[in-house]
N, C-alpha and C positions, 0 to 999 in steps of 0.2 A: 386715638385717645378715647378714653370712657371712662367717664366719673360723673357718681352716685353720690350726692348730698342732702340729706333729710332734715328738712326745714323746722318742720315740728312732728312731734313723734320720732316711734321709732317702728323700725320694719316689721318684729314681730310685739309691739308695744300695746297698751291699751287703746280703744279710739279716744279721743280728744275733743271738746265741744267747744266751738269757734264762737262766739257770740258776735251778733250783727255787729257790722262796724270795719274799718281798714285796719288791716295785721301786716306790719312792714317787717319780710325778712332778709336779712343781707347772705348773699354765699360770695365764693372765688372759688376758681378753678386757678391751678398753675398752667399754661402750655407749653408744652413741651417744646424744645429747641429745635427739632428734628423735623416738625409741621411744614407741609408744601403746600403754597396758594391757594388760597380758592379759585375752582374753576367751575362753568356751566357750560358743557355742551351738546352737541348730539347724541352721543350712544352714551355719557356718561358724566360724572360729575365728580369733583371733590369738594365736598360741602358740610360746615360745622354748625352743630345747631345747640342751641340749650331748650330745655323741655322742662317746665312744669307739672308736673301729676299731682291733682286732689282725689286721695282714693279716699271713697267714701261707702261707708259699709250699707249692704244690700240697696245700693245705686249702682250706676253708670260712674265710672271715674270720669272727671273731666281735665284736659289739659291743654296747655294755653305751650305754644310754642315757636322759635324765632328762631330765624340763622343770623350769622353774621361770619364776616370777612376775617381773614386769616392773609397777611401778605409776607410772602417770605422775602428778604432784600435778596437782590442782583446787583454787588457792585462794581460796575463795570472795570476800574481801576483795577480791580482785582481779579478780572476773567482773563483767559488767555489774549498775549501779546495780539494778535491777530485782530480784534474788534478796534485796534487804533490805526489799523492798516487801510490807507486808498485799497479800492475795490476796484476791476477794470477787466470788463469780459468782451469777448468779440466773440460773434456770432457771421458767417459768409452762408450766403443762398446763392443756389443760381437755378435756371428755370430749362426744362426739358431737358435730353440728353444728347448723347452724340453729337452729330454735326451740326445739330440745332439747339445746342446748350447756349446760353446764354454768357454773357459777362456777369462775375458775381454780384451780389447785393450787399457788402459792407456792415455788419450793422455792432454798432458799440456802445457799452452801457458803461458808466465809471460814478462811485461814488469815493470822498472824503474818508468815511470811516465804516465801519461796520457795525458798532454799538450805541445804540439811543436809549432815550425814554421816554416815555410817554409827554408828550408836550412839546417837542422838539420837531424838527421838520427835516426830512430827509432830502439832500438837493442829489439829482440825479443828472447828470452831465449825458445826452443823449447823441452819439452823430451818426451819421447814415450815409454812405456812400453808394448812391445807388445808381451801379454801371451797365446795369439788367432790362431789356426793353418792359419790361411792369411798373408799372406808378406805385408805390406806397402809400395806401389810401388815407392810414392812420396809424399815430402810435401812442398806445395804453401805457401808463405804468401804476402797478397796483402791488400792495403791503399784502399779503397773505399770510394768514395764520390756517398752521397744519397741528391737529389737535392728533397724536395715536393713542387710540384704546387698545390695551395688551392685557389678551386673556393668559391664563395660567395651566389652565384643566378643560378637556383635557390633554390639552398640548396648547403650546404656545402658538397663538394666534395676534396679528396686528391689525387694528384697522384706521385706517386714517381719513379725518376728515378735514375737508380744505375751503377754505371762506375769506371771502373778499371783506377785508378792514378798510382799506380804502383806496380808493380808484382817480386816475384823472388822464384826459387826453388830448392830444394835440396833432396838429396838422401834419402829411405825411411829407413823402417826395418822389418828386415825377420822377421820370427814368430819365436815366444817365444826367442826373443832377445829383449835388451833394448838397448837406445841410445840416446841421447842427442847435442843440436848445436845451434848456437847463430846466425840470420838472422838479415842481415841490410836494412832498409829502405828506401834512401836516399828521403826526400819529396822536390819534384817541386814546383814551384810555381803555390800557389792554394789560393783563395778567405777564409778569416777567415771563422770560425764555426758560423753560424749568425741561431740563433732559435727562433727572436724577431720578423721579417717581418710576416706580415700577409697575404704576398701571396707567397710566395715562400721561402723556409727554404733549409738551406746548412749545411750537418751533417758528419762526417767522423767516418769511422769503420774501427779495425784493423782488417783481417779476416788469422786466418791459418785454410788452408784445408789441413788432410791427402788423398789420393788418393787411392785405390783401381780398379785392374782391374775386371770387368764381371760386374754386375745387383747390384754389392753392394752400398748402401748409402754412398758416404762418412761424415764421420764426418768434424763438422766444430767448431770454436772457434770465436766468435767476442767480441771485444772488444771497448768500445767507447770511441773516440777520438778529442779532442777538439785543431785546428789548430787556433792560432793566432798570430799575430801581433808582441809581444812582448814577450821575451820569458820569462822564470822560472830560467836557469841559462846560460851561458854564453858557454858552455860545446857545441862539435858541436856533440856530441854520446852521450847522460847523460846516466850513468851509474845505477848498484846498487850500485853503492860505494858512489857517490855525488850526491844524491839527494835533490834538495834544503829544504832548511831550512826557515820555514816563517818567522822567528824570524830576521836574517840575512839583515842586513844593505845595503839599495840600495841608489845610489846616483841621484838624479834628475837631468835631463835633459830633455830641451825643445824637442818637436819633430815638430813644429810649426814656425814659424816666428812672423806669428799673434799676437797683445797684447793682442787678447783677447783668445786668444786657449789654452785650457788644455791641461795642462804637464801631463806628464807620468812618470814616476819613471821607468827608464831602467838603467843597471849597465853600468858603467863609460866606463869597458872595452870591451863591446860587439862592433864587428866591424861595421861600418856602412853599412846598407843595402843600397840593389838595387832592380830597379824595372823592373821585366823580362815582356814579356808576357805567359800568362797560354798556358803552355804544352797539357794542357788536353782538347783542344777543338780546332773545327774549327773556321776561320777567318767567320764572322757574318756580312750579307748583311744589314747596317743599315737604310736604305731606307723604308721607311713604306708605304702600299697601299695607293694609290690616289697622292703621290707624285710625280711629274713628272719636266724636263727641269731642272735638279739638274746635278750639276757637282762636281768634287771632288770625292775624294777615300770615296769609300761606302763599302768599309772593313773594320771592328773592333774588335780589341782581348783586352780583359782588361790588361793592366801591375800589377800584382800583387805582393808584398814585397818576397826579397828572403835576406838571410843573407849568404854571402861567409867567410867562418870562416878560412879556411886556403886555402895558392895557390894550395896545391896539394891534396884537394877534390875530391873525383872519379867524373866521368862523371853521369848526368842524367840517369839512367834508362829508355829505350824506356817504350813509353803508350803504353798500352793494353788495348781494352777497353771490357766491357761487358754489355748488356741494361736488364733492367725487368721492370717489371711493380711492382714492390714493392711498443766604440765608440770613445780627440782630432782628427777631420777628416783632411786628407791627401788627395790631389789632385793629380794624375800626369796625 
């Protein structure tokens, strides 16, 4: 999107003489329906800004310029049947080869559903069966987000980058022990799962690592994870017990003001959200090369949807990060 609005004056008009004092002028932009998230990250950005220009003859033009947030809905009800589906991967290790291979090491990851939202807590069903002379020192389970940058020219190029949203761990197991434990995930406020941009894509993985100490490979588990907008059920922990139901009656509600914006089908009693900024990234110098004699705060973080379900929710989880080389729209 690009739109030019002339406040006073005209482009090839006479100059104009401002006299001291405050001059309140009003503009709108329409946005287009087609607009994807705001994002800030490594190699790239999607990012909307409105810009001010006082050109002023035989001076330096001055302008005063802001971004702001662009969220596109994700409503899960409406993504593929699969995000309301239990999740259940199984991972087996065993240690040296031949006649001095080991008994395997068991390891399984299961969740409830596969789609959330920001505010919601991911339970993660862990067990481990480990019949391998090695102890399992530890096991991580961590939210990842994998941002790909897709060049065009002059051929297509991907590059992917991958960062810890959030992290938590817990105790392992000795050998030829079993054990079992249920890890929660509380998610921050993070940008929907957006796999539609054609230059840049935002994907989330659930990842449990067991840990081993010396030269061993840990085993890993991922699982994929679709964050959006609007959730599946109302639930701030969805269990295996209440996993929604497609069939299951939801009551419509505007999320819009607009008479011309698409409703969403969200349940009656879900609380209403709030809009945070993202936890998972630095404050972003919106100032672009060649720009110059600009005033105003040239920091930007996106405000992204978070849903507070009840007052006494645990706290955020500090970010951790880690790097490799591996749509009704809302305004705030």
């Amino acid at each position: 999107m690009n739109s030019t609005t002339y406040l006073a004056g005209l482009k090839d008009g006479t100059n104009i003489n401002l006299l001291p004092g405050l001059h309140p002028y009003r503009f709108s932009c329409d946005l287009p329906a087609n607009l994807v998230t705001s994002v800030e990250a490594k190699h790239g950005h999607i990012r909307y800004t409105v810009k001010v220009i006082v050109e002023r003859s035989w001076k330096a033009d001055q302008s005063y310029k802001v971004a702001f947030t662009v969220l596109r809905h994700v409503n899960l009800s409406e993504e593929n049947f699969d995000v309301r589906l239990p999740t259940k991967t199984t991972h087996a290790k065993t240690f040296c080869c031949g006649p001095c291979r080991s008994a395997p090491m068991v390891f399984t990851a299961e969740t409830p559903i596969s789609g959330y939202v920001p505010g919601q807590t991911i339970a993660v069903r862990i067990e481990v069966d480990n019949q391998s002379n090695k102890t399992l020192n530890e096991i991580a389970t961590k939210l990842l987000r994998e941002v790909s940058f897709i060049s065009q020219t002059p051929y297509t190029r991907v590059k992917t980058s991958t960062a810890v949203m959030v992290e938590i761990r817990c105790k392992g197991v000795e050998k030829h022990q079993k054990d079992s434990c249920v890890q929660h995930l509380l998610i921050p406020p993070l940008p929907p799962t957006n796999r539609t941009c054609q230059v840049l894509t935002v994907n989330y993985v659930l990842e449990v690592e067991g840990k081993f100490s010396g030269l061993t490979i840990n085993p890993r588990i991922q699982v994929p994870i679709t964050l959006g907008t609007i959730p599946l059920t109302t639930s701030a922990i969805p269990t295996f017990d209440d996993v929604p139901n497609m069939t299951t009656t939801i009551v419509v509600q505007p999320m819009a003001s607009t008479s011309n914006a698409q409703t969403h089908a969200i349940p009656v009693d879900l609380p209403p959200p709030s809009y945070e900024e993202a936890t998972h990234t630095n404050r972003a110098n919106i100032q672009e090369e060649g720009e110059t004699n600009e005033i105003g705060c040239k920091e930007f973080c996106p405000r992204y949807i978070i849903y507070r379900f009840s007052a006494d929710e645990p706290t955020l989880p500090e970010v951790s990060e880690s790097k490799s080389n591996k749509q009704s729209m809302e305004v705030e």
